[in-house]
C-alpha positions as CSV (number, residue, x, y, z in Angstrom):
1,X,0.0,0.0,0.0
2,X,3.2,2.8,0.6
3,X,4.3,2.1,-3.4
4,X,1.5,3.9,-4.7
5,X,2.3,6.9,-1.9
6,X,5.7,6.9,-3.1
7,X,5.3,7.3,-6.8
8,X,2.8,9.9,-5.9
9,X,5.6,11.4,-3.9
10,X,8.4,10.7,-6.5
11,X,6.1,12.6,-9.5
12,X,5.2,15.8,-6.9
13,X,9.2,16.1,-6.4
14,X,9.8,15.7,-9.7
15,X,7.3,18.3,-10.9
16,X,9.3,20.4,-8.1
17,X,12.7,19.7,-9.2
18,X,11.7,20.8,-13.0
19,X,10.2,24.3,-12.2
20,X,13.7,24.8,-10.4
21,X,15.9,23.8,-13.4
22,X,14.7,26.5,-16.0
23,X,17.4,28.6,-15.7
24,X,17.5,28.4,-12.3
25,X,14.5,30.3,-12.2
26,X,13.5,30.5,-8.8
27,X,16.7,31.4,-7.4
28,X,16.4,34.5,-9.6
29,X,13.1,35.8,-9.4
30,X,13.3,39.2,-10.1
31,X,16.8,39.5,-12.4
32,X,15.3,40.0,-15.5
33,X,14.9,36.5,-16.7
34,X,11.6,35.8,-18.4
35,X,9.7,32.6,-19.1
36,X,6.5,33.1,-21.6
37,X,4.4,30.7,-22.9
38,X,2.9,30.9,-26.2
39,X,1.9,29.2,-29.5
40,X,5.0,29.2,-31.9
41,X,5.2,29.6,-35.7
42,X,4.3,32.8,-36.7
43,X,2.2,33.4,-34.2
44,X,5.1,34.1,-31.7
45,X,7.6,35.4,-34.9
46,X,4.9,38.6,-34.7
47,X,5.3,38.6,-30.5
48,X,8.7,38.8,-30.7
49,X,8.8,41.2,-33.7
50,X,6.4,43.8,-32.7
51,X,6.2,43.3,-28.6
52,X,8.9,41.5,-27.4
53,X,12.2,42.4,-29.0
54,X,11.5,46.0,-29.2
55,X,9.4,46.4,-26.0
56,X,10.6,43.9,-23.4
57,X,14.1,42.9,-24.3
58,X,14.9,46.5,-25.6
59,X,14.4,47.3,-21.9
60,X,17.1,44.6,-20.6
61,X,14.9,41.5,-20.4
62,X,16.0,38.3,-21.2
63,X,12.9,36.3,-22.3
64,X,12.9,32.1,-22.3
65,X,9.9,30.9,-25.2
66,X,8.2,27.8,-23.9
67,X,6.3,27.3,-26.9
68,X,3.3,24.8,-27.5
69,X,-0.1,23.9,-27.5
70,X,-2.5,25.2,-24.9
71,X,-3.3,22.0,-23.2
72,X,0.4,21.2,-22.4
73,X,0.5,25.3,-21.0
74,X,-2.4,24.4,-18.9
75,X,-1.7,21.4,-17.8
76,X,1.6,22.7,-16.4
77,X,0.4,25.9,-14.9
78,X,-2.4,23.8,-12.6
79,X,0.2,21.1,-11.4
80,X,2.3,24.4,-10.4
81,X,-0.1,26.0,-9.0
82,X,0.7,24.1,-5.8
83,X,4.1,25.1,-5.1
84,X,5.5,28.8,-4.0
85,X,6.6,29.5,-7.4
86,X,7.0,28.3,-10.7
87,X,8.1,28.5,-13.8
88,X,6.0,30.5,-16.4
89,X,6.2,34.5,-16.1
90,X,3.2,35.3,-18.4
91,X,0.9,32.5,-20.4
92,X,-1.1,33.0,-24.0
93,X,-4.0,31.8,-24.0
94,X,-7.7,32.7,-25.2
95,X,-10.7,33.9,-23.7
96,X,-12.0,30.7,-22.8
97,X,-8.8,28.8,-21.4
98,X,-8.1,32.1,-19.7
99,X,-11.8,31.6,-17.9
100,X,-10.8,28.3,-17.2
101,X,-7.7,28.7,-15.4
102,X,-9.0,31.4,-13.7
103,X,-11.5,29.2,-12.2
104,X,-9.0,27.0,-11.3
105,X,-7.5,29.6,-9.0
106,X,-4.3,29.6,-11.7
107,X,-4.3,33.2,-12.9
108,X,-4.2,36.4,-10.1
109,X,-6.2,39.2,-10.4
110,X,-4.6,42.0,-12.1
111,X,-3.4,45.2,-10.9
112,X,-4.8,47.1,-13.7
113,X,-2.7,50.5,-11.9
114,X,0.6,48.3,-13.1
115,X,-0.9,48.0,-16.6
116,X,-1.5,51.7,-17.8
117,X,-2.0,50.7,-21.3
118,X,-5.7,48.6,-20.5
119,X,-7.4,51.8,-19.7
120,X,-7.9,51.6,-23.6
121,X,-9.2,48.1,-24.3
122,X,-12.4,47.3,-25.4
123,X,-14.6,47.6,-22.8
124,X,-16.7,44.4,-23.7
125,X,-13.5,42.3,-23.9
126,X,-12.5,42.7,-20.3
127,X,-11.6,40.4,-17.5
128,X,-10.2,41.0,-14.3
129,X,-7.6,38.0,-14.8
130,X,-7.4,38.6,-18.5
131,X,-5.2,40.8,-20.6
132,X,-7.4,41.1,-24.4
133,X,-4.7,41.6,-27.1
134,X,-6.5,40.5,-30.2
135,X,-9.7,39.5,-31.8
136,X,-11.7,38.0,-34.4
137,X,-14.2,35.2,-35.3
138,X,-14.7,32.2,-36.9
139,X,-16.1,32.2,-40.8
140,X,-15.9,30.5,-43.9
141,X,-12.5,30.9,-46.0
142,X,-12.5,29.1,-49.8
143,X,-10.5,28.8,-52.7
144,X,-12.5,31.7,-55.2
145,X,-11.6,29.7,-58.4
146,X,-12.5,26.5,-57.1
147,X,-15.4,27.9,-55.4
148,X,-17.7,30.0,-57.0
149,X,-20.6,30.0,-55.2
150,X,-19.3,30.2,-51.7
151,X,-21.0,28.7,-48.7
152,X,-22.5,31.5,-46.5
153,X,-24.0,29.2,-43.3
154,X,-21.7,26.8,-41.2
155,X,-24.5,24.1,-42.2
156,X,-24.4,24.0,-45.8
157,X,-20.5,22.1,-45.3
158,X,-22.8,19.3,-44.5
159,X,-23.7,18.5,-48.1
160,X,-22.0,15.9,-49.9
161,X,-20.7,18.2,-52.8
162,X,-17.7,19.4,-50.0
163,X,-17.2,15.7,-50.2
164,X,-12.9,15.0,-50.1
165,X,-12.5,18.8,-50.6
166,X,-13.1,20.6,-46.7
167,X,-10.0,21.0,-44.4
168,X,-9.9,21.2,-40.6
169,X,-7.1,21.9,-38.0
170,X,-6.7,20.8,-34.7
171,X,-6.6,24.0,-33.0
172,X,-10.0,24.7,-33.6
173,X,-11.7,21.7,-32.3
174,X,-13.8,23.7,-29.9
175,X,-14.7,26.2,-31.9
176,X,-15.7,23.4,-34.8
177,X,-18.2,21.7,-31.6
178,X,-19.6,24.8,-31.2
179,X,-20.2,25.6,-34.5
180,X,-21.6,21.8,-35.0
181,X,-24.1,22.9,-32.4
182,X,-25.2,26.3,-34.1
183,X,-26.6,24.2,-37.4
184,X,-29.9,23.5,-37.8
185,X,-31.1,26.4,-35.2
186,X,-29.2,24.8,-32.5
187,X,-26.7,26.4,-29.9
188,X,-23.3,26.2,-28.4
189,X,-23.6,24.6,-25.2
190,X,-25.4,21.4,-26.4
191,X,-22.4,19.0,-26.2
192,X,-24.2,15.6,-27.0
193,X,-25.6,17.4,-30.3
194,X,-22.7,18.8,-31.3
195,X,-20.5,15.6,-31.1
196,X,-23.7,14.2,-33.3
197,X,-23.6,16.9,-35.7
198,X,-20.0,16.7,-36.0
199,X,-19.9,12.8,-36.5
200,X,-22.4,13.4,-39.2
201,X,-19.9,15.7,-41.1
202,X,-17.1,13.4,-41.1
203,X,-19.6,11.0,-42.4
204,X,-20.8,13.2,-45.5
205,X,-17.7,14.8,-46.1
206,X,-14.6,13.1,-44.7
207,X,-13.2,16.0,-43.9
208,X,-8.8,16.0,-43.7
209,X,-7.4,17.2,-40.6
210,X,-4.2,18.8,-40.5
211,X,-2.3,19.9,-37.1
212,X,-2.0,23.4,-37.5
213,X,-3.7,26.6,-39.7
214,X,0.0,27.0,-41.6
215,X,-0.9,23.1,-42.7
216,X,-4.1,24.0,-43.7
217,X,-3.1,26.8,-45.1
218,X,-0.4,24.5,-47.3
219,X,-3.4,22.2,-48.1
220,X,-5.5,25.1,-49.7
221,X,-2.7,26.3,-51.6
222,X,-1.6,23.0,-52.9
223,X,-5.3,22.6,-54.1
224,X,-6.0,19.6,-51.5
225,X,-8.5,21.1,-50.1
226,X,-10.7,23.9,-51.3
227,X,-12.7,25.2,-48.2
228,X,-12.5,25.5,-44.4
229,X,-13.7,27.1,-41.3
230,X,-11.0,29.8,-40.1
231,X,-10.3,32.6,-38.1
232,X,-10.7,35.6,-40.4
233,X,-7.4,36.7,-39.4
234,X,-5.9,33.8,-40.5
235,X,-8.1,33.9,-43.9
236,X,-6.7,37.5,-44.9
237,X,-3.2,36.6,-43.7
238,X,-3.5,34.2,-46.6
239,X,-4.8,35.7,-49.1
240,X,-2.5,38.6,-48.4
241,X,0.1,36.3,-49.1
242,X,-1.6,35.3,-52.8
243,X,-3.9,33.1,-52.1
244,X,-7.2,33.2,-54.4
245,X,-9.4,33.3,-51.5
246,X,-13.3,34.2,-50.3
247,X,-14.3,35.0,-47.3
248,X,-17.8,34.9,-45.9
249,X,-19.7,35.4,-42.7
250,X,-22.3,32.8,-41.3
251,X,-25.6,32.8,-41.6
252,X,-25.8,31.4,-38.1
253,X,-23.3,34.3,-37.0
254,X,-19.4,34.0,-36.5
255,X,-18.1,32.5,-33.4
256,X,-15.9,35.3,-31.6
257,X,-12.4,34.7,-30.5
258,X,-10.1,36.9,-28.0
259,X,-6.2,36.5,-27.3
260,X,-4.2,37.6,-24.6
261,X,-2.3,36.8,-21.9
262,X,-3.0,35.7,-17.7
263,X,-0.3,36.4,-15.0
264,X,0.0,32.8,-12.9
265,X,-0.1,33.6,-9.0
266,X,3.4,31.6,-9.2
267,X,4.7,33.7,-11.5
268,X,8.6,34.2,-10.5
269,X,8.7,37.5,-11.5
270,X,5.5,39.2,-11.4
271,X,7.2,42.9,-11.7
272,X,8.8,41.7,-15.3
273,X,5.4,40.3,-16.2
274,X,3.6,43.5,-15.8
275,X,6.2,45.3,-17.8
276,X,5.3,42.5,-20.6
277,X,1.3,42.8,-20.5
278,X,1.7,46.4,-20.8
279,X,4.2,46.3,-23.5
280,X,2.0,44.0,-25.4
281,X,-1.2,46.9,-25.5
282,X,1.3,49.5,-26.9
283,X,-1.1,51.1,-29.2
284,X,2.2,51.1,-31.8
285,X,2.8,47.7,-31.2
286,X,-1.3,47.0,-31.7
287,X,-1.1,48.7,-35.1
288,X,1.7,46.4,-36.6
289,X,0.3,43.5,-35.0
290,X,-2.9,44.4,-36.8
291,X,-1.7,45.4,-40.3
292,X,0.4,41.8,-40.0
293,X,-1.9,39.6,-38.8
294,X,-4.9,41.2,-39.7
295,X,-6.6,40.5,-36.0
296,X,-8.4,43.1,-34.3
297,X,-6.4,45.1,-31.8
298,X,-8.1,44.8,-28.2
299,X,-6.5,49.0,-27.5
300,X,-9.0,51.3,-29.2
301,X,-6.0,53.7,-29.6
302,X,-4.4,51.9,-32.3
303,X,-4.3,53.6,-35.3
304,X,-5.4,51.7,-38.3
305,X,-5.8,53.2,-41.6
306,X,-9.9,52.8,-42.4
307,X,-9.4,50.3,-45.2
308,X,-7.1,47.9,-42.9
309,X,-10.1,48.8,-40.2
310,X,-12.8,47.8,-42.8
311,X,-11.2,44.2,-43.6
312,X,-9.9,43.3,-40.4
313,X,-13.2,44.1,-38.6
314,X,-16.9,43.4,-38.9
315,X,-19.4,45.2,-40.3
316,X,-22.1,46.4,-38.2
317,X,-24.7,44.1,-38.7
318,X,-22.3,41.4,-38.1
319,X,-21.2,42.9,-35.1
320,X,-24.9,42.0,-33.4
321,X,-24.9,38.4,-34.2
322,X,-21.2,37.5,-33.8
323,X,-21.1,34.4,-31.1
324,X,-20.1,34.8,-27.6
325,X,-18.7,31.6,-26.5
326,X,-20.2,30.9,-23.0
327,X,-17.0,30.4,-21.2
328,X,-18.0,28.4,-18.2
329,X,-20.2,25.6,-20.5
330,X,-16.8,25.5,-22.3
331,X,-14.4,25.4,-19.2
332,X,-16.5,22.3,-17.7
333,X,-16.0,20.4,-21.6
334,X,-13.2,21.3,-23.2
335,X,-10.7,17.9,-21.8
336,X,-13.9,16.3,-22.6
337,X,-13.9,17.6,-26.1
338,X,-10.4,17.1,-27.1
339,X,-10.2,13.4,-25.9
340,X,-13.6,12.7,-28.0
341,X,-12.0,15.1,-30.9
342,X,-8.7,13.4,-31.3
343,X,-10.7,9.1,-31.0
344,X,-13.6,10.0,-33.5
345,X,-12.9,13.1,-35.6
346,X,-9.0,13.4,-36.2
347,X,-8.1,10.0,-36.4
């Protein structure tokens, strides 16, 4: 009966002993060493670009990437979240895994008087745990001469003329259950009808999963695939880059999508952090971030020419029906979503 004690003491230790051998990182809280956590690829070439190389290491910083997927970040800042300290300064993450870490007692409440930069974020996209850096939502992206009558609902993918031709990514896996539950005048927190839904898809349409959006991206171009369901960021980065490409809104009304950053209560060194939430709300830094990536910036002082405003954003009308995810329905399903995702959908 003590063997099972011991390997439970054993894995604790070791989980110990590896938040103290990143650089030595809790001997040094506070010497300008930072650990972030963040998706890689592009998406952190533009952090470092625009926020952290001119913002945050410019000022002395030495930052450590620990770059990933958002389950492994999670999964690491709960089992650190019982020691004094740990090893991740400042985590990525979006809306919802931010909400859900939060209500794991992960991520302190901010001291928004150490963040002078929020006082200009969009008022609907704030959290008191929760920096919001950028936005967008979830629509219909397809290959304009393949394509010529475009989709304009999430359910007319389920139609067998998509058949061998619609691409999906892991990373959106959530946001594709949601959108399974929108069809047919459903909603997003009906899990059971959603998985059905979503069965039913791969069914009709065998859809081809690829790991990441710059694979899917590779498929679209390549002609393996000629439609998908995409951030809209992600759809004008592409076609910015050449790609023949349409973009169009749902019928049913775009899911909505926010990134941004959480401060762990372990942090080891939560004065660097707060220079690197603020930094990353520099309206200048917003405005490049933008014009890249083509996201929404969350700091309503970032200046953005009107016709990068117009493509980026959404129209007014769109605006009303764009879909709130309901982070709490989402927090108590997402493990249960991924595990069902990767058995029956990406396998």
């Amino acid at each position: 009966m003590d063997q099972p004690i011991l390997r439970r003491r054993s894995v604790l230790a070791g989980l110990a002993a590896s938040s103290t051998l990143i650089g030595g990182r809790w001997a040094h809280a506070g010497s300008k060493q930072l650990v972030i956590a963040n998706w890689g690829g592009d998406w952190s070439d533009r952090t470092v670009e625009f926020v952290e190389a001119p913002l945050v290491e410019a000022r002395g910083y030495k930052i450590e990437r620990m770059l990933g997927m958002e389950p492994e970040r999670k999964t690491k800042m709960v089992a650190e979240a019982r020691f004094h300290r740990g090893t991740i300064d400042v985590a990525h993450l979006n809306d919802s895994d931010a909400y859900e870490m939060d209500h794991q007692g992960v991520l302190a409440t901010l001291d928004l008087t150490r963040i002078p930069n929020y006082v200009d974020t969009v008022e609907a996209l704030r959290t008191p745990y929760f920096v919001p850096w950028l936005y967008s939502g979830v629509v219909i992206v397809s290959n304009s001469t393949k394509v010529g009558d475009p989709p304009t609902s999430y359910e007319a993918l389920w139609d067998t003329r998509w058949a061998g031709r619609i691409g999906l990514t892991n990373q959106l896996y959530f946001q594709y259950l949601m959108m399974a539950g929108l069809i047919r005048g459903g909603s997003m927190t009906d899990a059971a009808a959603a998985k059905s839904k979503l069965a039913e898809l791969k069914t009709l349409v065998q859809p081809r999963i690829y790991a990441t959006h710059q694979m899917l991206q590779a498929a679209l171009a390549n002609g393996e695939v000629d439609i998908t369901v995409e951030y809209k960021a992600r759809g004008l980065q592409w076609a910015q880059a050449g790609q023949p490409l349409a973009i169009t809104y749902p019928q049913e009304g775009a899911i909505a999508i926010t990134f941004g950053a959480g401060l762990p209560k372990t942090a080891p060194d939560p004065d660097g952090a707060y220079v690197y939430l603020n930094a990353m709300l520099d309206p200048k830094a917003m405005a490049e971030l933008a014009t890249a990536s083509f996201y929404a910036p969350a700091n309503t002082r970032s200046t953005l020419s009107p016709e990068l405003r117009a493509t980026i954003d959404f129209t007014p009308a769109q605006q009303k029906t764009l879909r709130f995810p309901d982070h709490d329905y989402v927090a108590k399903n997402t493990s249960d979503w991924l595990e069902w995702w990767n058995k029956t959908i990406a396998v």
